[in-house]
C-alpha positions in Angstrom: 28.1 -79.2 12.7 28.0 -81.6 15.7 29.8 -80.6 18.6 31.3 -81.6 21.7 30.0 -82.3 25.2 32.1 -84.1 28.3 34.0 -82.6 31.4 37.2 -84.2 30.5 38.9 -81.9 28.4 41.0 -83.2 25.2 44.3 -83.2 24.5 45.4 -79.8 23.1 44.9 -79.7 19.4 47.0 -77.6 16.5 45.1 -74.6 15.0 43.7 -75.8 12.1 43.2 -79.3 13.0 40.0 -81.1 11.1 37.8 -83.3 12.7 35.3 -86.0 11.9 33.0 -88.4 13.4 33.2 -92.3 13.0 30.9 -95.2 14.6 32.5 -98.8 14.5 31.0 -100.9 17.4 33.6 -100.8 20.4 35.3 -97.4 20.6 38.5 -98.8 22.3 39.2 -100.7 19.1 38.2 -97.6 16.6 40.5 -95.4 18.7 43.6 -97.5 18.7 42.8 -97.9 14.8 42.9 -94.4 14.1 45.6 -93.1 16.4 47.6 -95.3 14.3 47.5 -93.8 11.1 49.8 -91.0 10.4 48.4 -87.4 10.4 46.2 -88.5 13.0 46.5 -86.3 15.9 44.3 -87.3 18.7 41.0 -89.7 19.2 38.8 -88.9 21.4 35.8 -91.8 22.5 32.2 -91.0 23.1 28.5 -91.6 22.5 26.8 -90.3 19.6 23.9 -89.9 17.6 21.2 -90.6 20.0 18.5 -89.1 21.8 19.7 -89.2 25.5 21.6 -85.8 27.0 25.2 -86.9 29.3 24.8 -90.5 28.9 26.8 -92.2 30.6 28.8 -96.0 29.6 25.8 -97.7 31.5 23.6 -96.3 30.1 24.6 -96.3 26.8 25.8 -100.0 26.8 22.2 -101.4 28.3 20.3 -99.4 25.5 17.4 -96.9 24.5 19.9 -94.0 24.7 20.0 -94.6 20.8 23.6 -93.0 21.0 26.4 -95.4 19.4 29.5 -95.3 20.5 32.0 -93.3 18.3 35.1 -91.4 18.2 36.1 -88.5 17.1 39.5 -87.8 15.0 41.3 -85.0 15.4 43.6 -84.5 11.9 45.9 -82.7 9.5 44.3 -81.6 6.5 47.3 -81.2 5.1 48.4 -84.5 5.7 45.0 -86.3 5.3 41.9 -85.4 3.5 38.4 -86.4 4.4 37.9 -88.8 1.3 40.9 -90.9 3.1 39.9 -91.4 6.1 36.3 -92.9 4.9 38.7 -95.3 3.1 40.6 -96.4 6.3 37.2 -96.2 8.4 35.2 -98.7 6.0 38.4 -101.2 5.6 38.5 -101.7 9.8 34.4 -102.4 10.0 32.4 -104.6 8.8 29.7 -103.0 6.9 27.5 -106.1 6.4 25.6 -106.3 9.8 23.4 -104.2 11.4 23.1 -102.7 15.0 26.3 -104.8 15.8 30.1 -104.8 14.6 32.0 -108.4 15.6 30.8 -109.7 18.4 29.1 -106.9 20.3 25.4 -106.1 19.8 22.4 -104.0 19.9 22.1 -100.6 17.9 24.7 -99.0 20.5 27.2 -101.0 18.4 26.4 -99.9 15.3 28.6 -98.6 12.9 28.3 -94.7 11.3 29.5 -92.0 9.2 28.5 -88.9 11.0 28.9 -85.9 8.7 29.2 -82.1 9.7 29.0 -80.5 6.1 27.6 -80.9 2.6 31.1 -81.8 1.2 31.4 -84.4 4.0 28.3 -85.8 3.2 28.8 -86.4 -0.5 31.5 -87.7 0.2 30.1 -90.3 2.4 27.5 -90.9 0.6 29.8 -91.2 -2.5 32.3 -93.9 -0.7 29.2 -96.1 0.2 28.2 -96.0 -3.3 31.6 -97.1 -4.6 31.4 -100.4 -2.4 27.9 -101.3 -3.2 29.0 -100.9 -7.1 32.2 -103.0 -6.9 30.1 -105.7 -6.2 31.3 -106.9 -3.2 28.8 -106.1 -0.4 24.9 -107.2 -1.1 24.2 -105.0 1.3 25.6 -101.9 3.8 24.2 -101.0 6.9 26.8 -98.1 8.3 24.8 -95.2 8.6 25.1 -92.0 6.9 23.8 -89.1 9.2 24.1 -85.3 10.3 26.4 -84.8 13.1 24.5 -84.3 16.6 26.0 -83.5 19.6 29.4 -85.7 20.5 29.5 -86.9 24.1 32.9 -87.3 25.4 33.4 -90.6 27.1 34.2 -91.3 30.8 38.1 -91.0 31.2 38.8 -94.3 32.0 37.7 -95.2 28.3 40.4 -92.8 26.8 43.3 -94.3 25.4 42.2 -97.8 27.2 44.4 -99.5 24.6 47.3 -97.8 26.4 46.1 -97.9 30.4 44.9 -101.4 30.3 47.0 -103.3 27.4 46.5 -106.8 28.1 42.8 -106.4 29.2 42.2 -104.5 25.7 44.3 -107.0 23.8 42.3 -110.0 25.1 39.2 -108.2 23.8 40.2 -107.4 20.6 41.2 -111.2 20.5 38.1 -112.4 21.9 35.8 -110.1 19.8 37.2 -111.3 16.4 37.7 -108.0 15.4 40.9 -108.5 13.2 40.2 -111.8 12.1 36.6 -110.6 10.9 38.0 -107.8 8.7 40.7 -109.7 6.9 37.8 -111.7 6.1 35.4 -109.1 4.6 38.5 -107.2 3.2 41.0 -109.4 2.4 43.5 -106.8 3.8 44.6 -106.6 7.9 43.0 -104.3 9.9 45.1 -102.5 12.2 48.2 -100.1 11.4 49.6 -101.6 8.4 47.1 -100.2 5.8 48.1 -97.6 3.5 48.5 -94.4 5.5 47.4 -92.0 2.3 44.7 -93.6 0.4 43.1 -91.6 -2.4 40.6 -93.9 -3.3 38.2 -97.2 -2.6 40.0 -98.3 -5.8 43.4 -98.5 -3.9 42.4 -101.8 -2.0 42.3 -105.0 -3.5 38.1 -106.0 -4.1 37.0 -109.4 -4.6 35.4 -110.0 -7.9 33.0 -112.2 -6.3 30.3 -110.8 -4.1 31.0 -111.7 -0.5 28.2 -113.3 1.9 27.9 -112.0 5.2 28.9 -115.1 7.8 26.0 -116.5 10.5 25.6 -114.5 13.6 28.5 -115.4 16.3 27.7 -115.6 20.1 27.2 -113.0 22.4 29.9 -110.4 23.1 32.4 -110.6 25.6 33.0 -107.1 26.4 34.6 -106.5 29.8 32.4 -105.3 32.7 33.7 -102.0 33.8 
């Protein structure tokens, strides 16, 4: 299992709280989206999956770290299972582009499934396989990969939806985040998806297989 590094410590957590590792480009936008969805109990942003040991937003953001940024969800098994959170992960990416997500890019921007156990894994692995079979995608590019070591974030990037509201809201704006999913999905992206999905099936899927749209301009991610 991956585990967690970073000197800012969490919020406390429940005993018997689950956790589970998710890449989807900017980790503001992927922590507002999960600390929406009931059963959710904290979201923690970090850097993940790469090579480089305490790397810092800098570093991570110019590149060659190979971490990605990522969060990690804190959850109620009871409430949520695994399977349902892959649903609600894939339906607020886009799945179609490599080493990018909207309009941020570069393979620190890529979008994963980082999984800590066999049954996570085939799960995983499963869900992808239920997309590529509906038709819909030609193509995914989220990764599928063993859990490494999670990297807690600087502080100022927790909860940055809640310290800097309208700078977070022009971003998500900017970045064509919401508009770009509604496009791939067909659904919105933010709060208002089903909070206990069982299944891929659950969400309408275009007959039709959908064609990935040209390459937008650069990013517009805020300097820190």
């Amino acid at each position: 299992a991956g585990c967690v590094s970073g000197a800012d410590a969490i919020k406390p957590i429940p005993a018997g709280a689950a956790n589970a590792v998710f890449a989807g480009g900017c980790f503001w936008c992927l922590e507002f989206d999960f600390e929406n969805l009931p059963g959710v109990y904290e979201v923690e942003s970090g850097y993940t999956a790469g090579h480089t040991a305490n790397p810092t937003y800098y570093q991570v953001a110019f590149g060659g770290t190979g971490h990605t940024e990522a969060v990690r969800v804190y959850y109620d098994p009871a409430r949520l299972t695994y399977t349902q959170l892959l649903v609600y992960f894939w339906h607020h990416i886009d799945p179609t582009v490599k080493d990018r997500q909207f309009c941020d890019q570069g393979d620190q921007y890529r979008s994963g499934i980082y999984w800590q156990n066999e049954a996570e894994r085939e799960a995983a692995e499963s869900s992808r396989e239920a997309l590529l079979k509906s038709g819909r995608f030609p193509a995914i590019y989220t990764e599928i990969a063993p859990a490494t070591t999670f990297y807690r974030a600087e502080e100022y990037h927790q909860d940055y939806y809640k310290k800097n509201p309208v700078r977070y809201t022009y971003y998500r704006a900017g970045c064509g985040r919401d508009a770009r999913v509604a496009e791939v999905w067909g659904t919105p992206s933010a709060s208002t998806l089903p909070a206990q999905p069982q299944s891929l099936s659950l969400y309408p899927i275009a007959p039709a297989p959908f064609a990935p749209r040209a390459v937008p301009p650069e990013g517009n991610r805020p300097a820190q």
